[in-house]
Biopython code that builds the backbone (N, CA, C, O; Angstrom):
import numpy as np
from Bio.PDB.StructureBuilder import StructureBuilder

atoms = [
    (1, "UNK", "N", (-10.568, -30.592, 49.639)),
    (1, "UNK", "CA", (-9.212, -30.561, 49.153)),
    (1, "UNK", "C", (-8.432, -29.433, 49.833)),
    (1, "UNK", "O", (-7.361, -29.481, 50.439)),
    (2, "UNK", "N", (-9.355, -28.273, 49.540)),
    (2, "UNK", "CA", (-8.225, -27.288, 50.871)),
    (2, "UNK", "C", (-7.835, -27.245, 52.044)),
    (2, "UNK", "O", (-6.797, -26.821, 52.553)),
    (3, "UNK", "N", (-8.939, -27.818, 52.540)),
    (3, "UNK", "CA", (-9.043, -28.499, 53.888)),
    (3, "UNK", "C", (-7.703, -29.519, 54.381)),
    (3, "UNK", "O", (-7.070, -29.340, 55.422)),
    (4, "UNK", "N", (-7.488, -30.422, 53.559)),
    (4, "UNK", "CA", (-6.529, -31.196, 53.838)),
    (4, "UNK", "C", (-4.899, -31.021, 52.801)),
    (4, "UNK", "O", (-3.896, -31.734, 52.801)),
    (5, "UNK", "N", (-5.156, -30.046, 52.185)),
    (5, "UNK", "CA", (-4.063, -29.660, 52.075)),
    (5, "UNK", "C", (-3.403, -28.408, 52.735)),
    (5, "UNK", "O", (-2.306, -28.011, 52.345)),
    (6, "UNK", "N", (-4.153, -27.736, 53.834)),
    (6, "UNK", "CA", (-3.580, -26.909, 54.735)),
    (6, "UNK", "C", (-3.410, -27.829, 56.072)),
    (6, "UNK", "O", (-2.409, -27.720, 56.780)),
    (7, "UNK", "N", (-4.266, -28.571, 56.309)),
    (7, "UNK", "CA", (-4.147, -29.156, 57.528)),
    (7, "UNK", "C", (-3.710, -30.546, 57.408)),
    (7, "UNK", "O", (-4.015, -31.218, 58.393)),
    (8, "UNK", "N", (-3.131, -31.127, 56.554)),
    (8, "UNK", "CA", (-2.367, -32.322, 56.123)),
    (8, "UNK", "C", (-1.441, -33.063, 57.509)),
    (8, "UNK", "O", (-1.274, -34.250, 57.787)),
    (9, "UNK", "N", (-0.962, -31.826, 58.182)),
    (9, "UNK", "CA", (-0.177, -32.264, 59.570)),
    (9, "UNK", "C", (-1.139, -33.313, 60.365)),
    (9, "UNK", "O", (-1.175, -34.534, 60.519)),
    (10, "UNK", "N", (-2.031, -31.990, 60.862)),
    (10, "UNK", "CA", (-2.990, -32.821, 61.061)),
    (10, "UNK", "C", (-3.858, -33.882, 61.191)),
    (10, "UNK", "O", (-4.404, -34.368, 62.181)),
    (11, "UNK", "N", (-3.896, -34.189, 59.874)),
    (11, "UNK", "CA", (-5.340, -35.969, 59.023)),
    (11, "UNK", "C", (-3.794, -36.387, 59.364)),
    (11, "UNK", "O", (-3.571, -36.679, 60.539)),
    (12, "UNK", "N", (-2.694, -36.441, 58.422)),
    (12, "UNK", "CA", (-1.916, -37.308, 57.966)),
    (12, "UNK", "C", (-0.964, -37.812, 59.028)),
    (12, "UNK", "O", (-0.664, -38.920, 59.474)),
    (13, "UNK", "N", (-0.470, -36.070, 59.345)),
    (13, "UNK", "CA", (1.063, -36.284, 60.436)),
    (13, "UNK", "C", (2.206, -36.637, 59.553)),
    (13, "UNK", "O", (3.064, -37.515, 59.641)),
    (14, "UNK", "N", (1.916, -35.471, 58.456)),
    (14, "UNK", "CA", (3.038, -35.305, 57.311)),
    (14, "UNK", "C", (3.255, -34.024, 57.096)),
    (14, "UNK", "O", (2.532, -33.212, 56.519)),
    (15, "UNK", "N", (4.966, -33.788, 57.913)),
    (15, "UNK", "CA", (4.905, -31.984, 57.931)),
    (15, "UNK", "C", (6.154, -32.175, 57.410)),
    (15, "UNK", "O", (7.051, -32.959, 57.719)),
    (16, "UNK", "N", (6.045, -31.135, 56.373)),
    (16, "UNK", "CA", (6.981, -30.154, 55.033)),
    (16, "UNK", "C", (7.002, -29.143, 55.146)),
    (16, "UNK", "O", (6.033, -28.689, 55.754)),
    (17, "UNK", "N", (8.113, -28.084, 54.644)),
    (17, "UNK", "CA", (7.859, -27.536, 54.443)),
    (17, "UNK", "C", (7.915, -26.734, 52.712)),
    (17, "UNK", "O", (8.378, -27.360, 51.758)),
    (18, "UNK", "N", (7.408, -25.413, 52.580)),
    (18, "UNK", "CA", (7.143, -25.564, 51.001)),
    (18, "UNK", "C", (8.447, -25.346, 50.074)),
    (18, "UNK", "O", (8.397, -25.582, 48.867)),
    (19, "UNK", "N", (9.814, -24.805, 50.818)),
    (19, "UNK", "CA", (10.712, -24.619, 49.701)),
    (19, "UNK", "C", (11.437, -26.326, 49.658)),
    (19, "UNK", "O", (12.193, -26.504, 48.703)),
    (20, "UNK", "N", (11.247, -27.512, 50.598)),
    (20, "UNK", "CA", (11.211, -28.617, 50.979)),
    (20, "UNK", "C", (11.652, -29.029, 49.330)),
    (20, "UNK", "O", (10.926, -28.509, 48.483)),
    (21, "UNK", "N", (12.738, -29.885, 48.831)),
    (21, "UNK", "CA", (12.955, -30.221, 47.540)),
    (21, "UNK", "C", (11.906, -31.731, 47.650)),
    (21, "UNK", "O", (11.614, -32.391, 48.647)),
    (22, "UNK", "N", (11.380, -31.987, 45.700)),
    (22, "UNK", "CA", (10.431, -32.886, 45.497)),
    (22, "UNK", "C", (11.288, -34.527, 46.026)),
    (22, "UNK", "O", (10.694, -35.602, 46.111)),
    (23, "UNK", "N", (12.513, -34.349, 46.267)),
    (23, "UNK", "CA", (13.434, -35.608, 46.058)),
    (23, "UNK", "C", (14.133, -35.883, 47.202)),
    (23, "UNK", "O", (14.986, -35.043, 46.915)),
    (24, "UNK", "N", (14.604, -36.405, 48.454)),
    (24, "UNK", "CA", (15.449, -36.181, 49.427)),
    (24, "UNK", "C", (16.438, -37.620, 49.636)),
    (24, "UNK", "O", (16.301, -38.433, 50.551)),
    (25, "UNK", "N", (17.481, -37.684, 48.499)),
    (25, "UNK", "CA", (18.265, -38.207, 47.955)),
    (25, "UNK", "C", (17.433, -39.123, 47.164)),
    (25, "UNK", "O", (16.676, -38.622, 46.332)),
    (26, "UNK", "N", (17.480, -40.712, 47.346)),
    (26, "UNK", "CA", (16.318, -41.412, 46.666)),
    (26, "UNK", "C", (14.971, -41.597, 46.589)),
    (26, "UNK", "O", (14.197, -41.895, 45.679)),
    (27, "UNK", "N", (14.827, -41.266, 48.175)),
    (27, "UNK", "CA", (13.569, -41.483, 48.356)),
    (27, "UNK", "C", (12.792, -40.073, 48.305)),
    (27, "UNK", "O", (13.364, -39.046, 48.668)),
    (28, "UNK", "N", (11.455, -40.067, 47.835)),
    (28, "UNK", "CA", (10.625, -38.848, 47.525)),
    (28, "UNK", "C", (10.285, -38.895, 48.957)),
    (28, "UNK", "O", (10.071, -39.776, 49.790)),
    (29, "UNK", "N", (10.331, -37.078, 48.909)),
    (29, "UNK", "CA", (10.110, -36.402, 50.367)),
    (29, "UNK", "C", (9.041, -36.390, 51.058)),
    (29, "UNK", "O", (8.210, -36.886, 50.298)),
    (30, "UNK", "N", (8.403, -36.076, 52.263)),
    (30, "UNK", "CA", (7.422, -36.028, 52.596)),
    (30, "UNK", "C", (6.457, -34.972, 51.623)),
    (30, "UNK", "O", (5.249, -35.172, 51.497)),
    (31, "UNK", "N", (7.024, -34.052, 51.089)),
    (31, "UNK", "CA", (6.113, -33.078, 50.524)),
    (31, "UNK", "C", (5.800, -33.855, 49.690)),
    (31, "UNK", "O", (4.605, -33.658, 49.464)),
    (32, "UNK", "N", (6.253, -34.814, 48.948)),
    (32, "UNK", "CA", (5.839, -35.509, 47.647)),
    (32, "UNK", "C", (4.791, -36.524, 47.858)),
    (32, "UNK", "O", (3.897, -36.544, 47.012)),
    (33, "UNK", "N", (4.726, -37.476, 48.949)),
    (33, "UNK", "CA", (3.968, -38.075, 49.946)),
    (33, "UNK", "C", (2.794, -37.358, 49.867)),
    (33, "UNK", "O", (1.964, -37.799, 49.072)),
    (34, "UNK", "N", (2.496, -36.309, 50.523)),
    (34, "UNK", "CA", (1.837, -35.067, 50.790)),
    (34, "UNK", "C", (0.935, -34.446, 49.675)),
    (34, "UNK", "O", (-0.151, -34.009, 50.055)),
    (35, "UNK", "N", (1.189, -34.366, 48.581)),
    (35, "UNK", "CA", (0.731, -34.156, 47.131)),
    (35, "UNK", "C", (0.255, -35.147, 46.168)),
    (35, "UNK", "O", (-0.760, -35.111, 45.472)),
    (36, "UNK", "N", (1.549, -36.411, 46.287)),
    (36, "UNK", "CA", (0.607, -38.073, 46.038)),
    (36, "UNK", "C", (-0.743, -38.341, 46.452)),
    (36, "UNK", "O", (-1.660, -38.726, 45.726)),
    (37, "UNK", "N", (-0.793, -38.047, 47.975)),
    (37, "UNK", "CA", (-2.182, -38.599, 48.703)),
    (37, "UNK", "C", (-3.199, -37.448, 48.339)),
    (37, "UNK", "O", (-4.298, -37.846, 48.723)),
    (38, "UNK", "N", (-3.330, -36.108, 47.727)),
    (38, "UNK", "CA", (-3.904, -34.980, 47.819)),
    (38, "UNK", "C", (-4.387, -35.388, 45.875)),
    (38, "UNK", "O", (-5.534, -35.379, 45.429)),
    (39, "UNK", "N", (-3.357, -35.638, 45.240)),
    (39, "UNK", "CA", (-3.709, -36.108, 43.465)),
    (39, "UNK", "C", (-4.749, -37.101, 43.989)),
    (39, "UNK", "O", (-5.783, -36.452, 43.829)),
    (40, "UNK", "N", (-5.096, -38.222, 44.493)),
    (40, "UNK", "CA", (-5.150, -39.356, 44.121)),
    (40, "UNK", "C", (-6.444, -38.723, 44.695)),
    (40, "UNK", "O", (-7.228, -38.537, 43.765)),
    (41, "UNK", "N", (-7.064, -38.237, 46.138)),
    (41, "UNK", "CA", (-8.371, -37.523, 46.369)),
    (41, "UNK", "C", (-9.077, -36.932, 45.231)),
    (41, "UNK", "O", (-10.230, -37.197, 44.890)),
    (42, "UNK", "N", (-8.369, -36.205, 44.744)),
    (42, "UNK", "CA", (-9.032, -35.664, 43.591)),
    (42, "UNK", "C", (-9.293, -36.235, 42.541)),
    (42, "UNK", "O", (-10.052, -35.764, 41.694)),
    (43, "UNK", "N", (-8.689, -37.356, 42.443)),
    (43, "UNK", "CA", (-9.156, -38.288, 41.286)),
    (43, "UNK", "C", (-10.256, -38.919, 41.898)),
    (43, "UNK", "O", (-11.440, -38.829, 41.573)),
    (44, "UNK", "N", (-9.706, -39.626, 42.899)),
    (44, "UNK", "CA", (-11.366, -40.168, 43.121)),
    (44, "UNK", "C", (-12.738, -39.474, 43.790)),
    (44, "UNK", "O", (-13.601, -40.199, 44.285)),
    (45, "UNK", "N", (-12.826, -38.520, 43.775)),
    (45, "UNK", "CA", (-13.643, -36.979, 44.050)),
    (45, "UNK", "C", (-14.359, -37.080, 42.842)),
    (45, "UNK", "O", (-15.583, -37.209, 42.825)),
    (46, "UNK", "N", (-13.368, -37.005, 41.408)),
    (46, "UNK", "CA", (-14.188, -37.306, 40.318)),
    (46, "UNK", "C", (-14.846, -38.224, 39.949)),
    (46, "UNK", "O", (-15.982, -38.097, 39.494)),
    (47, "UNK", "N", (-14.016, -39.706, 40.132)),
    (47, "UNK", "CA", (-14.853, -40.903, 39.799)),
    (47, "UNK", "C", (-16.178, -40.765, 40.652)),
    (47, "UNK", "O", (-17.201, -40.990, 40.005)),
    (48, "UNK", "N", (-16.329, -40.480, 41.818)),
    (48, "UNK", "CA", (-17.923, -40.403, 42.428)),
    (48, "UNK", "C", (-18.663, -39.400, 42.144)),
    (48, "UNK", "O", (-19.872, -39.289, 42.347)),
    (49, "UNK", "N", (-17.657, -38.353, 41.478)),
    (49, "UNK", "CA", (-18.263, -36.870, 40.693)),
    (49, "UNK", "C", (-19.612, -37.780, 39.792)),
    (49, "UNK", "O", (-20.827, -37.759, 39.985)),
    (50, "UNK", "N", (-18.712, -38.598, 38.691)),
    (50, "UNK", "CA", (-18.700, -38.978, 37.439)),
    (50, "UNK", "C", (-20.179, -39.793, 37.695)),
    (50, "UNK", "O", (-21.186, -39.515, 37.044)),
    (51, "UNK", "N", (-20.130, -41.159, 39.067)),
    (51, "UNK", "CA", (-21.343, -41.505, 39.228)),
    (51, "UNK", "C", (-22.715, -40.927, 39.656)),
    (51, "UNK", "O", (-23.796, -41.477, 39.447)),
    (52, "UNK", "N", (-22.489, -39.527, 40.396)),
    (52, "UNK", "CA", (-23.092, -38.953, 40.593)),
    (52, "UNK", "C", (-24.119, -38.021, 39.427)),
    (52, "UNK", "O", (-25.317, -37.899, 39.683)),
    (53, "UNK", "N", (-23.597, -37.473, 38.311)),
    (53, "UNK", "CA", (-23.527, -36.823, 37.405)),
    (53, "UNK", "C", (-24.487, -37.640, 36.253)),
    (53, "UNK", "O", (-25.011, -36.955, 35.375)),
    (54, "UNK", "N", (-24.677, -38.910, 36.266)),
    (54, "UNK", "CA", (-25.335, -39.450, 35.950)),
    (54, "UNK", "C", (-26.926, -39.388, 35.733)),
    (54, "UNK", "O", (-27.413, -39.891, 34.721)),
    (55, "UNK", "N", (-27.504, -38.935, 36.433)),
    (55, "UNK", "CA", (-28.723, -39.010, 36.539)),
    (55, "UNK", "C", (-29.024, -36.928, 36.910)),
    (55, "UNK", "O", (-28.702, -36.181, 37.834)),
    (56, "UNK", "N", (-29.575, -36.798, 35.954)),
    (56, "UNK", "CA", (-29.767, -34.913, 35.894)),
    (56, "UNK", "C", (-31.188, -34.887, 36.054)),
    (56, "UNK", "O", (-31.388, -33.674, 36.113)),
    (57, "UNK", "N", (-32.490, -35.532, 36.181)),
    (57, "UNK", "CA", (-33.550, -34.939, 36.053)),
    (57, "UNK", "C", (-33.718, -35.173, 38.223)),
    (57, "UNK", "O", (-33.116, -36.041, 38.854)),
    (58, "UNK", "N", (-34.535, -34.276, 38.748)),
    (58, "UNK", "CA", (-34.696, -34.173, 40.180)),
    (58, "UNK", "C", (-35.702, -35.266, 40.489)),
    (58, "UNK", "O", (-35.818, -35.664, 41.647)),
    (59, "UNK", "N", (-36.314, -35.684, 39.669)),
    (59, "UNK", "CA", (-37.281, -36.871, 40.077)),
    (59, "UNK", "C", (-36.316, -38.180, 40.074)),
    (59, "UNK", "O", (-36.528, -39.018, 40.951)),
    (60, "UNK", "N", (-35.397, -38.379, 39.253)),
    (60, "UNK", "CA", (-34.345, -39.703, 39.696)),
    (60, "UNK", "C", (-33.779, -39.342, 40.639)),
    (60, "UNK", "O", (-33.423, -38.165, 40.573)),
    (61, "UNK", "N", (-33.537, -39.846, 41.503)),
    (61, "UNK", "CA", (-32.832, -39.903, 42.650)),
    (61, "UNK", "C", (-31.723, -41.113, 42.833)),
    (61, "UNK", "O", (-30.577, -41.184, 43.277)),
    (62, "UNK", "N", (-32.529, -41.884, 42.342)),
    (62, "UNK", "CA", (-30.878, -43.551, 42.412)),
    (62, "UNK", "C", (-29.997, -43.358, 41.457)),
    (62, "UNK", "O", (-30.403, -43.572, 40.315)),
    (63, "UNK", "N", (-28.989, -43.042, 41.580)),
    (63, "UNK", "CA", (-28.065, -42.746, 40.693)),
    (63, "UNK", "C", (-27.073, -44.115, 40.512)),
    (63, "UNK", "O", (-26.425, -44.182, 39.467)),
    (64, "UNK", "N", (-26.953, -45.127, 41.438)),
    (64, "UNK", "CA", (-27.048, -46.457, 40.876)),
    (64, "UNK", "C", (-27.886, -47.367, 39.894)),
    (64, "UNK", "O", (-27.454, -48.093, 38.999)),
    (65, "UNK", "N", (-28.883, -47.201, 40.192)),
    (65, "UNK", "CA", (-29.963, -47.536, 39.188)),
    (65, "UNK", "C", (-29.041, -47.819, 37.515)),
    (65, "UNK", "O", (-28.364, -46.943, 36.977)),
    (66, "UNK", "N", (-29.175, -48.724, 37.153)),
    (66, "UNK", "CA", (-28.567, -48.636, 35.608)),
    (66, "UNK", "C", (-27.449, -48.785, 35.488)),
    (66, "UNK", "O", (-27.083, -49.056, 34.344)),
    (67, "UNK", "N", (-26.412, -48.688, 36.541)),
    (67, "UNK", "CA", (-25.018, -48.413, 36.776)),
    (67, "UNK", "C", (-24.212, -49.492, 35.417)),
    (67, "UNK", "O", (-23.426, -49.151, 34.533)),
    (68, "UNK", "N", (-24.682, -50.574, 35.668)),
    (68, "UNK", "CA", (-23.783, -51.631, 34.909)),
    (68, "UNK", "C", (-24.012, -51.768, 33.620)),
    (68, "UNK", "O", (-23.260, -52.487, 32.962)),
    (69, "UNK", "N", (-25.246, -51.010, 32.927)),
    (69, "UNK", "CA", (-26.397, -51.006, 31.403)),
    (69, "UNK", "C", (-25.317, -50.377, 30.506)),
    (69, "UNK", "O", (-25.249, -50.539, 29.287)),
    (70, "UNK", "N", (-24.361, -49.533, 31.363)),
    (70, "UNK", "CA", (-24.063, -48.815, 30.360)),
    (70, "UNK", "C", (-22.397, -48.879, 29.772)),
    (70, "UNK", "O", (-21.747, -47.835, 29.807)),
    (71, "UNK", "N", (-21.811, -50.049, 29.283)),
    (71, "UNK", "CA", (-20.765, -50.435, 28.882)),
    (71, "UNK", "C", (-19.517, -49.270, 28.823)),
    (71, "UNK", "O", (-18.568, -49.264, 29.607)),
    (72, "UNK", "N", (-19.685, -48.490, 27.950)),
    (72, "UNK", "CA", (-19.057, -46.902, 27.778)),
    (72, "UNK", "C", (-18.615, -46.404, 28.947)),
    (72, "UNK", "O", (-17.430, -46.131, 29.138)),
    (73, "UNK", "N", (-19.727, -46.219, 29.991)),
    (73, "UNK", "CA", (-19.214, -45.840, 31.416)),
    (73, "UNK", "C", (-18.502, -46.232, 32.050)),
    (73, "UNK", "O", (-17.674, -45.601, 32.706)),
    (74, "UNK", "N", (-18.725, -47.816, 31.980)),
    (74, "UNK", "CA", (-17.888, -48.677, 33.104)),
    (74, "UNK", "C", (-16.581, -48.836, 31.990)),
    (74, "UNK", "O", (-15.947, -49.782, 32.457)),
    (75, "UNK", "N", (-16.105, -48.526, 31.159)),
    (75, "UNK", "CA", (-14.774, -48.755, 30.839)),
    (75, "UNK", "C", (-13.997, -47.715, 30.770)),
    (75, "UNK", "O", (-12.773, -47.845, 30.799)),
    (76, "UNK", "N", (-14.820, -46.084, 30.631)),
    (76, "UNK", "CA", (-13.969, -45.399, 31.480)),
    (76, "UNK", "C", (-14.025, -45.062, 32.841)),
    (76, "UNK", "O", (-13.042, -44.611, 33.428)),
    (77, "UNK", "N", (-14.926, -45.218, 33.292)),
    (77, "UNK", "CA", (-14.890, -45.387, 35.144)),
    (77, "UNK", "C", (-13.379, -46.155, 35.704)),
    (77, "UNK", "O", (-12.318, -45.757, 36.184)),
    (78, "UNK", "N", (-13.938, -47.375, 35.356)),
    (78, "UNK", "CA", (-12.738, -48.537, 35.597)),
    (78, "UNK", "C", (-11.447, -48.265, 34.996)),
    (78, "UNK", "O", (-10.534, -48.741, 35.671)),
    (79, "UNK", "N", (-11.002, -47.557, 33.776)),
    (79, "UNK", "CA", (-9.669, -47.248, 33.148)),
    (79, "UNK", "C", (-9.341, -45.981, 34.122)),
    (79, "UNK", "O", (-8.200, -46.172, 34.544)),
    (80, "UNK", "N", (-9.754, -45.025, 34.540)),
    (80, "UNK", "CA", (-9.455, -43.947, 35.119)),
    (80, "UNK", "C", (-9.329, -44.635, 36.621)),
    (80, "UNK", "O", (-8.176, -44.560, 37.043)),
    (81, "UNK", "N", (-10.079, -45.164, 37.350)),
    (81, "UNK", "CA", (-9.517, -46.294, 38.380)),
    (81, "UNK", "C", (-8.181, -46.803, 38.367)),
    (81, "UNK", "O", (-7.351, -46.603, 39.253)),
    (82, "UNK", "N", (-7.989, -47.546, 37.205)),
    (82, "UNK", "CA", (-6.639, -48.774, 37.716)),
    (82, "UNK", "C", (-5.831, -47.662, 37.293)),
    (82, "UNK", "O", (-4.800, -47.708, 37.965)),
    (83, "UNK", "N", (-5.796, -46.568, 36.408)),
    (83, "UNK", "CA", (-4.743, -45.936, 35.859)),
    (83, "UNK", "C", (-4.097, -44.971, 36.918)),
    (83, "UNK", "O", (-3.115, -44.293, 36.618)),
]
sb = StructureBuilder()
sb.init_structure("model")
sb.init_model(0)
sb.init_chain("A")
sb.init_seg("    ")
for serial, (resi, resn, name, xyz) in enumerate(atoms, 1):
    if name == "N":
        sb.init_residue(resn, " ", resi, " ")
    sb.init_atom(name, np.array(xyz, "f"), 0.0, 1.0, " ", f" {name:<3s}", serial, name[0])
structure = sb.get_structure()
């Protein structure tokens, strides 16, 4: 995440700068662009956090294993997805 939010020019080839307003008449600015694509990483950083996190003892290793058994998971997995 820091990574590509200092070097965003860079990956993206989306340059702002920071006193840059969130709005540039109707359309949202590149900085807003810029912070959209940087939220949405971090959300899904977590959702693979979330599958990952799953399985705590060092002898499991498949952290797919079971994936679909567990109803609870997959409806907030999937709600934090489409949302």
């Amino acid at each position: 995440m820091f990574l590509m939010f200092w070097f965003n020019e860079d990956i993206w080839g989306i340059t702002y700068q920071m006193n840059d307003p969130w709005m540039d008449g109707v359309d949202p600015s590149k900085k807003t662009e810029a912070f959209t694509m940087l939220f949405n990483i971090f959300v899904y950083m977590n959702l693979f956090n979330m599958i990952n996190c799953r399985k705590i003892k060092p002898t499991r290793r498949n952290v797919f294993k079971g994936l679909g058994s567990n109803l609870y998971f997959m409806i907030v997995f999937f709600s934090i997805a489409v949302v």
